[in-house]
C-alpha positions as CSV (number, residue, x, y, z in Angstrom):
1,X,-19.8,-0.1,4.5
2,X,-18.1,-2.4,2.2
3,X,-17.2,0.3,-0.5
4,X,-15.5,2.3,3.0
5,X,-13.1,-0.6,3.4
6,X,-12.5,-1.0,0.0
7,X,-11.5,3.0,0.0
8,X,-9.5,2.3,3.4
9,X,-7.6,-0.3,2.6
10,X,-6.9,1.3,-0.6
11,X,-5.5,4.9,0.7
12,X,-3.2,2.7,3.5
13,X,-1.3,0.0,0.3
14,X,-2.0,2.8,-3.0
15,X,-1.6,6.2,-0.8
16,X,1.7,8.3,-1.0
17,X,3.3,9.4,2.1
18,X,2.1,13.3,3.6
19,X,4.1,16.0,3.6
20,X,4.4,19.8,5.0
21,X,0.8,21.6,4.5
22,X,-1.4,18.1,4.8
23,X,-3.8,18.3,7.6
24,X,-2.7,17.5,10.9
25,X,-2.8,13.9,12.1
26,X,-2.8,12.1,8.3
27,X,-0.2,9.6,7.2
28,X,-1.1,9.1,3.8
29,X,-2.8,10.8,0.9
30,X,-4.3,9.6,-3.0
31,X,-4.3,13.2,-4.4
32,X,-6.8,12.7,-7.2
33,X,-10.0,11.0,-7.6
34,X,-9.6,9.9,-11.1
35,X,-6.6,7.5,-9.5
36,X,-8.7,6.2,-6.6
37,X,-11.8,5.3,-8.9
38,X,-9.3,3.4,-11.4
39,X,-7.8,1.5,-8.1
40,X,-11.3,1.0,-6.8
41,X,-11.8,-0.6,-10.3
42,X,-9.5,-3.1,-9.7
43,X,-10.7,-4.0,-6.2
44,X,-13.8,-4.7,-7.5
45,X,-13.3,-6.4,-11.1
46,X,-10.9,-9.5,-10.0
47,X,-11.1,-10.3,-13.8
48,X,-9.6,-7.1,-14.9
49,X,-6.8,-7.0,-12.0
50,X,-6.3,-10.7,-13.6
51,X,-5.6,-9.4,-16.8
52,X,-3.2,-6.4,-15.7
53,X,-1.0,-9.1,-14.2
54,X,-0.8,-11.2,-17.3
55,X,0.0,-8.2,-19.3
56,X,3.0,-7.3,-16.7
57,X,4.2,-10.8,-17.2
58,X,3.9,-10.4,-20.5
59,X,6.3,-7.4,-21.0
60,X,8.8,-8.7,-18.3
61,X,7.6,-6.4,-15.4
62,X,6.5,-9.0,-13.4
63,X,7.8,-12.5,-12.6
64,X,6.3,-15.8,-14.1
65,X,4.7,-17.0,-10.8
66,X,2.2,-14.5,-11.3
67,X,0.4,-16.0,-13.5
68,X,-0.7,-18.4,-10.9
69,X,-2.1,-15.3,-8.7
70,X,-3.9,-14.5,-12.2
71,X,-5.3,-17.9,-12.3
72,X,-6.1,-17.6,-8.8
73,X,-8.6,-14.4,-9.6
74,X,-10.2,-16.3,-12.4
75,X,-11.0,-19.4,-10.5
76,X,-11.3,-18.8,-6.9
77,X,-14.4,-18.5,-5.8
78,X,-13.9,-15.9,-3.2
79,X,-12.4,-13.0,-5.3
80,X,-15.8,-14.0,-7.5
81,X,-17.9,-13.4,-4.6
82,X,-16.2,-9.7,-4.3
83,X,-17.0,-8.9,-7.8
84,X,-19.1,-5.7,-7.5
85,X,-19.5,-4.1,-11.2
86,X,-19.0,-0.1,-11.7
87,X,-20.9,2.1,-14.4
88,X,-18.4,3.8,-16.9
89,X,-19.3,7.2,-17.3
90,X,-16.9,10.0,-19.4
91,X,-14.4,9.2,-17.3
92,X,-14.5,5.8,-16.9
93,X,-15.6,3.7,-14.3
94,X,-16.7,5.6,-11.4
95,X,-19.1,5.8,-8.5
96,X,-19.8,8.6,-6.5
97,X,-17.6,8.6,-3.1
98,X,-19.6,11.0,-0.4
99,X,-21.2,8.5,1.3
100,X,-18.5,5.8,2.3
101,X,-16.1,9.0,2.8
102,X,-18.8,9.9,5.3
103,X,-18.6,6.9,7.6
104,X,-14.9,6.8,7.4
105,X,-14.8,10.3,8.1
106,X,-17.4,10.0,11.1
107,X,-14.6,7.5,12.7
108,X,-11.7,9.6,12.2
109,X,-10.3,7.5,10.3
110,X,-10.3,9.4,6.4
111,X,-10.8,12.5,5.0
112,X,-11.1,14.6,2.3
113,X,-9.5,18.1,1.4
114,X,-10.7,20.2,-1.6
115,X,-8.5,22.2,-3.3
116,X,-8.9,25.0,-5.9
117,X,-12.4,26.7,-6.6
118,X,-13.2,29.8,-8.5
119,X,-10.2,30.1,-10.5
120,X,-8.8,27.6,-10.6
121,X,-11.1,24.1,-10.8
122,X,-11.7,22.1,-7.6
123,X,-9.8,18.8,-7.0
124,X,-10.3,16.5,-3.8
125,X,-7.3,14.8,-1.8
126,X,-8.3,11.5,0.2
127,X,-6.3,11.4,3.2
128,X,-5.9,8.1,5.9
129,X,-5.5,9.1,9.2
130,X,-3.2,7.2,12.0
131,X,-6.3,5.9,13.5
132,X,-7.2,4.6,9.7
133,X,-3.7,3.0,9.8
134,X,-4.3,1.3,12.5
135,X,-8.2,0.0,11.8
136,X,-6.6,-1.6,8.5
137,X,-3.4,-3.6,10.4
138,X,-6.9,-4.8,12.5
139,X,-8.7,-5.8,8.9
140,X,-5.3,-7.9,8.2
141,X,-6.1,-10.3,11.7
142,X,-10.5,-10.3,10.7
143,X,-10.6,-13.9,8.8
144,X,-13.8,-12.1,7.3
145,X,-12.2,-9.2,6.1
146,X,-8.4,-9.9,5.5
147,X,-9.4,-10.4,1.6
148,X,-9.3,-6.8,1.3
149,X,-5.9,-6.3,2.7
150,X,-4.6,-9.1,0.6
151,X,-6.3,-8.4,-2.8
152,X,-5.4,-4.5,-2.7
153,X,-1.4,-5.2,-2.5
154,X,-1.6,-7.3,-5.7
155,X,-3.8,-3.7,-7.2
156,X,-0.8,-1.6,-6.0
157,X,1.6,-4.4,-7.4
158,X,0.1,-3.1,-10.8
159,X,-0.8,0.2,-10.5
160,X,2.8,0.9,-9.1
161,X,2.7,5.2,-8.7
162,X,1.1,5.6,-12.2
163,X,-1.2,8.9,-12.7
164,X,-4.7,8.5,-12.8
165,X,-5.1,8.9,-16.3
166,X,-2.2,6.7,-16.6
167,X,-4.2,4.4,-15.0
168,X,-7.5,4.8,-16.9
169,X,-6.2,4.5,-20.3
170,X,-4.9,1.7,-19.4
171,X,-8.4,0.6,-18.3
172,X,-9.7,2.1,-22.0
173,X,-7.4,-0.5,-23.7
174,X,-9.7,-3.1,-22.8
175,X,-12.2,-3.1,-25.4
176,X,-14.9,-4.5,-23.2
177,X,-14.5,-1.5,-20.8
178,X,-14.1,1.1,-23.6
179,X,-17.7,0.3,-25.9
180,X,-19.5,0.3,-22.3
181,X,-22.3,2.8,-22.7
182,X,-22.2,5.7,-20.5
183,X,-24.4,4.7,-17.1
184,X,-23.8,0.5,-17.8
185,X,-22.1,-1.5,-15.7
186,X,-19.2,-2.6,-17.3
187,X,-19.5,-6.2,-18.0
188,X,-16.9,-9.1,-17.2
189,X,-13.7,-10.3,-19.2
190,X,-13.1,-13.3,-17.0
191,X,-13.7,-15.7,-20.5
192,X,-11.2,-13.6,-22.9
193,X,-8.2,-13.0,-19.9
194,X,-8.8,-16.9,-19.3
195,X,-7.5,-17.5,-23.4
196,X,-4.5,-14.7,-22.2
197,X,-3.5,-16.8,-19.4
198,X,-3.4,-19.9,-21.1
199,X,-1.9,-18.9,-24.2
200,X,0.9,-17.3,-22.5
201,X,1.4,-20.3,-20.1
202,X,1.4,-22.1,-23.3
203,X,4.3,-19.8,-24.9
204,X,6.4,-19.9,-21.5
205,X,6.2,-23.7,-20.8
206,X,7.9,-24.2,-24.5
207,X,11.6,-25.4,-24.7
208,X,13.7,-23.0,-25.7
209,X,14.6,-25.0,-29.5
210,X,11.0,-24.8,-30.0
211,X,10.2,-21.1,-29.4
212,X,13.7,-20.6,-31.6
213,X,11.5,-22.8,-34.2
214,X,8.8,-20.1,-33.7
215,X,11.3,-16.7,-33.7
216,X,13.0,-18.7,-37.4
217,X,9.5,-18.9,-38.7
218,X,8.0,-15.6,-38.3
């Protein structure tokens, strides 16, 4: 059940808007599994999303103040308690989808087209329904469950409308992630983002004449 509203509250904050041809009664659409997995990644490793942020701050894309919320994902104890590993397979991380797509499809509120076939190779498009739309504005008022609404905007905050294999190299440039063996969880980074985040704190709460120091010396 958990992994469903993880994929819900995904399709309604990562999902593009329909258009002509989608199935009657959807409002938005991920069109490739190899994105969802990588954004489900995030959900579920509030270490890794933690390190995304610091390296947006780092290159200008996002504002300072983030690296509070990156703080927040390091220390908190309740993103912690969400912390549900994946395997990395050839892909990357993954784990397999059918069963949470299931239950959301039992309720109307998700489904899933395939596409191609004998040609041309299969690909699957996760769509979320009105009703779907409406279950997750409900999550945002469930004390319980509103962690999921709020952790999944800073995920599309990072992921902005980046490919999936956009999104999965980035993933590979983690070393920790990349020398996982296929069909291991992949472990935790909390410790080495922790050094990032201070060190770039460190950097940023410099006066200016010292980091002009720093610029003469190197």
């Amino acid at each position: 059940m958990q992994h469903a509203i993880r994929l819900l509250v995904i399709l309604e904050a990562c999902g593009e808007l329909v258009k002509a041809g989608d199935p009657v009664g959807a409002v938005k659409v991920i069109r490739s599994e190899l994105r969802l997995q990588a954004l489900d990644f995030w959900l579920r490793n509030p270490d890794y999303l933690a390190d995304e942020l610091v390296t947006k701050v780092e290159s200008g894309e996002l504002p300072d103040s983030c690296l509070d919320t990156a703080r927040y994902l390091l220390d908190d104890p309740e993103p912690d308690l969400r912390w549900y590993p994946m395997p990395r397979w050839h892909y990357g991380a993954y784990e397999a989808i059918d069963d949470a797509f299931a239950i959301l499809d039992a309720y109307g509120l998700a489904l899933v087209r395939r596409k191609g076939g004998v040609v041309k190779a299969a690909r699957s498009e996760f769509f979320l329904t009105g009703k779907g739309q409406a279950a997750v504005a409900d999550l945002t008022a469930e004390p319980r469950l509103s962690w999921y609404t709020r952790q999944v905007g800073l995920v599309a905050l990072v992921s902005g409308d980046d490919l999936g294999s956009e999104l999965k190299k980035r993933q590979y440039r983690q070393a920790e992630y990349a020398k996982t063996e296929l069909g291991v969880a992949i472990a935790p980074i909390a410790g080495s983002v922790r050094v990032r985040l201070e060190g770039l704190r460190g950097t940023l709460d410099q006066p200016a004449e010292d980091l002009g120091a720093v610029e003469a010396a190197i």
